[in-house]
N, C-alpha and C positions, 0 to 999 in steps of 0.2 A: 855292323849295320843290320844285322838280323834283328836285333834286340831294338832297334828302331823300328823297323817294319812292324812288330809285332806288338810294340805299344802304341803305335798308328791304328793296329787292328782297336785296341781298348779307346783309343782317341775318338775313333768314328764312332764309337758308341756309342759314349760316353757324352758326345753331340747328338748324337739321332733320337736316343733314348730321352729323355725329356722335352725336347724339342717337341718331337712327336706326339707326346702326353700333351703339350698346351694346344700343341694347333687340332687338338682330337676337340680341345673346350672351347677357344677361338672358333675352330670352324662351324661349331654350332650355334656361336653367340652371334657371329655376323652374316650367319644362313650362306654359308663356302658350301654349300650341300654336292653329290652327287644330280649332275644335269644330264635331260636327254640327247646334248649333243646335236649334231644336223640333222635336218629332215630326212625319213627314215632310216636314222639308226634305229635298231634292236637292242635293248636293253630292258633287265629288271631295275627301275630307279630303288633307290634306298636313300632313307634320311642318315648319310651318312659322311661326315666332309670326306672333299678330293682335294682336298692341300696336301698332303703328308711329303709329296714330294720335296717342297719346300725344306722341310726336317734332313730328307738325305743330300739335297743341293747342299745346303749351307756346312753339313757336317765332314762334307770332301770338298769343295772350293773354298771355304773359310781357313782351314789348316793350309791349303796350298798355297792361299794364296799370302799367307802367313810366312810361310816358308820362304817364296820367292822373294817378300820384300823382305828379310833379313837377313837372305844371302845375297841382296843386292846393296842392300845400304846400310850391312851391319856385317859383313863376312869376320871381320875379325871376332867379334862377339861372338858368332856363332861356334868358330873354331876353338876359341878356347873355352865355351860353355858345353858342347856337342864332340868330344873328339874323334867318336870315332866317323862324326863328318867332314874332318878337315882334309882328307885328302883326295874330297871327291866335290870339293870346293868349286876348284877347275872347270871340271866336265859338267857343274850345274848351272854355271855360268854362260859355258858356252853353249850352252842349249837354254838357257833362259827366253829366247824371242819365243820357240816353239810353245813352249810351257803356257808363256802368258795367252800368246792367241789359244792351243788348248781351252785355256780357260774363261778366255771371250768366247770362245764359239761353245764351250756350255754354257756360260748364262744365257749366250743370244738363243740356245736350245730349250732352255728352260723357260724363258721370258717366252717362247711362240707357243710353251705349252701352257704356262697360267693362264695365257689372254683365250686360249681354246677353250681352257676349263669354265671358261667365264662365257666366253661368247660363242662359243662353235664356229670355230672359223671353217670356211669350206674347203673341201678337199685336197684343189689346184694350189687354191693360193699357201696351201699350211706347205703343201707338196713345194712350191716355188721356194719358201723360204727355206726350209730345210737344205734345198739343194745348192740355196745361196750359201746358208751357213758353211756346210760340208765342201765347196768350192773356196772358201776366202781359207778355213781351215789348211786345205793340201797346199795351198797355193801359198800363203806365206808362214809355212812350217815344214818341216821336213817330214811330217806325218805321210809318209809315201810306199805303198804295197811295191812288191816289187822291184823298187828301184832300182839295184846293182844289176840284177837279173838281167831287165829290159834296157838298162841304159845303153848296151854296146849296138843297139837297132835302132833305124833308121823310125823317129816317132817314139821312142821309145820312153822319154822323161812323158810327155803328151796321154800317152798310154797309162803311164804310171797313174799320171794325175786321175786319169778319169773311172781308172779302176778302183782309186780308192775313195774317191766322189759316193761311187755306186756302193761299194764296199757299207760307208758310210750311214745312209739311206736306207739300204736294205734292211741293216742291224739295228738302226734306230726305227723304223717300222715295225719289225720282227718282234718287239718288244714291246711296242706298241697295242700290236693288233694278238698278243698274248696273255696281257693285262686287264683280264675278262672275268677272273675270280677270284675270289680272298687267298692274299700270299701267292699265289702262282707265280706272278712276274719277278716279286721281289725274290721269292725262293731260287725261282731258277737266274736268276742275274747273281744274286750271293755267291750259289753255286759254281758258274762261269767265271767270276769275278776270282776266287778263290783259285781254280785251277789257273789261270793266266799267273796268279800273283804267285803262288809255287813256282811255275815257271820260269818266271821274271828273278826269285830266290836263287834257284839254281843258277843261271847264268852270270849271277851278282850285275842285273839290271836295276840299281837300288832306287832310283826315281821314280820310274815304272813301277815296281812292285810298293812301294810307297802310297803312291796314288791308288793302287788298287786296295791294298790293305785300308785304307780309309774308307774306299766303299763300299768294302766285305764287310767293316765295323758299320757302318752307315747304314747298309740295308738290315743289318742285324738285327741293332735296335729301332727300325722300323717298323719290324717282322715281329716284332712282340705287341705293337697294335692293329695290327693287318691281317694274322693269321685269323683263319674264321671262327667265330664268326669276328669280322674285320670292324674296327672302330673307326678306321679313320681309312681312304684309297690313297696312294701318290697319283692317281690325275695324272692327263699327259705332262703336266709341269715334271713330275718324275719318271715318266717311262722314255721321255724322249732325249733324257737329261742323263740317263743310266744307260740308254742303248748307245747315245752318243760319245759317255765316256768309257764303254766297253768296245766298241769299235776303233774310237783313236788309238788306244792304252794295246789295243790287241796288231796295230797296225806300227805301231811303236817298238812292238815286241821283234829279237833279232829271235829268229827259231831254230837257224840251223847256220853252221859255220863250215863251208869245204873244205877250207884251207886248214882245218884243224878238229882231227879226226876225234879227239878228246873232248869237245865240248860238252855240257853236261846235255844240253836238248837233242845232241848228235849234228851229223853231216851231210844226212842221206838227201837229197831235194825234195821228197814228199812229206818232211815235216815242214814244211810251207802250208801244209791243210790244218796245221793243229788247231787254230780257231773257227775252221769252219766244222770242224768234230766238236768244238767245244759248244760251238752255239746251234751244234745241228736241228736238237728240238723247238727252238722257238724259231730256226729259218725254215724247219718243211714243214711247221704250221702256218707260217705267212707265205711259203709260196702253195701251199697247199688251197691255202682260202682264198687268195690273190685268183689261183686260177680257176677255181669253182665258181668264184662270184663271176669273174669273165665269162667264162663260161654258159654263164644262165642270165648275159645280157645286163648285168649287176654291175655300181661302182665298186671295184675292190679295198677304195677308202670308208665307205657307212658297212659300219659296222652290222652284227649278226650273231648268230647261232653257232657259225658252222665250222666251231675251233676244234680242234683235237680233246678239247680240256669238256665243251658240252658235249661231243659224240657219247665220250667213256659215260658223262653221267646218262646219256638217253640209254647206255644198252644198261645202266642198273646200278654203279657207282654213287656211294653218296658223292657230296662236291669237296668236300677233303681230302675223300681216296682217291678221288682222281688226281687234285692238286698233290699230293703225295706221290701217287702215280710217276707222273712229271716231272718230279721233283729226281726222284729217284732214277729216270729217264737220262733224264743229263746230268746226273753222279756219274752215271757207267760209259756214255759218253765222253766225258770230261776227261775221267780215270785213263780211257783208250788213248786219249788225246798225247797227253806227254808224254814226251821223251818218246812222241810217232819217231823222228829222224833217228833216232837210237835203233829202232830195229831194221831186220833181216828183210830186202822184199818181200818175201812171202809171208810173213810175221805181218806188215803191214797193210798186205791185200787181205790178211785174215780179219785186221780192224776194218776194213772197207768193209768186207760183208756183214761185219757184225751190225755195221752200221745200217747197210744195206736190208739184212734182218730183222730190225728196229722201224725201219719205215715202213717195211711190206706187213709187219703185225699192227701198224698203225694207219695202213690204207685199207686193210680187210676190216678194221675193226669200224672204221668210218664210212667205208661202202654199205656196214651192215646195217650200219644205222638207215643207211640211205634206201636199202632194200625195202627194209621193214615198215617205213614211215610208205615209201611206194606200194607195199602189200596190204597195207591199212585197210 
């Protein structure tokens, strides 16, 4: 199954990669341009399409959804054309409902971010639908944080649900409201996308890590016309559509097993953080701005200035080093992140503060900004 995963990686590319090249000509031919969004948002416009995401939808739900109808109404074909998928035939089957809604609740994520990219939809209502999506998602899929954990309390499936609602929301935001410069979002989603899917390797989660290798291949060959200066953006059609299937795929993921001391992700209970290590850099940029903007009496949905990504360029950074920056921000992140349940308590409060280290060099470097603009 490795050797599957790993041509899934070449699959999503091998889709995204050209795909991407047309809608760069498409989008200029039928003016898909870069829009200024709702009334006061912040933005530098560029004549440059915001379809791309389009490119990495199709290059990870097209193969998927590929997949599920041939192991639904061709399993014998698959088994003896695929072998080393026959004997996981079973278990695809019987998680097939999950799969499929997965895959409706990314189009229906992707579908709310072209009509944005087109019309600006307002804050509440893009916010309602979201919340709709990520609710019909938990509710009839087993996509559920927590569940063994909380099931033996009173409330506890209820609880499940609504943590991974928010779960949900957060991540598909977070990525969102990080998707402000050339390659940045796509880079660090790759990057996360990559660590979950190792992950998923190790523990022989092969459907999971499947799905993710498609859009580690996907953002790939997006990244080769997005990096800067960027030809073509993914639009929320792709940030809400990437955050959405990085937060299911990650809620999907088992991380730790007690009952069996051997697992490869380990057994200890704090590897239950491993995805919020992996996505920590685009989450304390969204609650970072989230509460700045609150803060100064601001919607924390219209967008702005005041990411982590334009702090580094205001104290002197070109906008590549900083995207690089970032980049490299949640490589070491990421890197911390696996095989957390493997280590020693005190091994893994050492990840805590690294982590911990990481944001306090990322809050001085953002307050400086703030001084200086106030010293002006």
């Amino acid at each position: 199954m490795l050797g599957t995963v790993l041509a899934l990686l070449l699959v999503g590319f091998a889709i995204a990669l050209p795909a991407t090249w047309l809608l760069v000509r498409l989008g200029h031919r039928v003016g898909a341009l870069d829009t200024p969004g709702v009334a006061g948002h912040v933005k530098d416009l560029r004549r440059v399409p915001n379809i791309g995401g389009i490119a990495v939808f199709w290059a990870v739900a097209g193969p998927l959804a590929a997949g599920l109808a041939a192991t639904t109404f061709a399993p014998d074909f698959v088994a003896e054309r695929f072998a080393s998928l026959a004997p996981h035939l079973e278990r695809i089957s019987s998680a097939r409902g999950t799969w499929i809604t997965i895959l409706l609740g990314a189009f229906a994520m992707h579908l709310v971010g072209l009509v944005d990219d087109r019309r600006a939809l307002r804050a509440w209502p893009k916010l309602f639908l979201q919340v709709g999506i990520a609710l019909a998602t938990t509710l009839f899929s087993d996509v559920r944080l927590l569940a063994n954990f909380l099931a033996p309390f009173s409330g506890g499936e209820i609880a499940s649900v609504l943590l991974t609602v928010a779960w949900i929301i957060v991540v598909v935001n977070a990525v969102n409201f990080i998707d402000n410069m050339d390659g940045l979002a796509g880079g660090i989603a790759a990057i996360a996308a990559l660590a979950f899917m190792v992950a998923t390797v190790l523990t022989a989660q092969w459907f999971v890590a499947s799905t993710l290798a498609l859009l580690v291949g996907a953002l790939a060959g997006f990244l080769v016309f997005n990096v800067a200066p960027a030809r073509i953006f993914m639009g929320d059609g792709g940030s809400l559509f990437i955050g959405y299937m990085l937060a299911t795929l990650a809620a999907r993921t088992v991380y730790i097993d007690t009952d069996h001391a051997g697992y490869a992700l380990g057994s200890a209970w704090y590897g239950v953080f491993m995805p919020l290590i992996v996505l920590a850099i685009p989450l304390y940029d969204g609650v970072y701005v989230t509460l700045w903007r609150i803060s100064r009496g601001k919607s924390p949905f219209i967008g702005g200035h005041e990411h982590i990504s334009h702090r580094l360029v205001e104290l002197g950074l070109s906008k590549r080093r900083a995207v690089g920056v970032l980049w490299l921000l949640t490589a070491v992140t990421a890197m911390s992140a696996i095989g957390l349940g493997l280590l020693r308590p005190w091994q893994a409060a050492l990840v805590g503060l690294q982590l911990l280290g990481i944001f306090a060099v990322m809050a001085v470097l953002e307050t400086s900004v703030s001084r200086r603009k106030r010293d002006a």
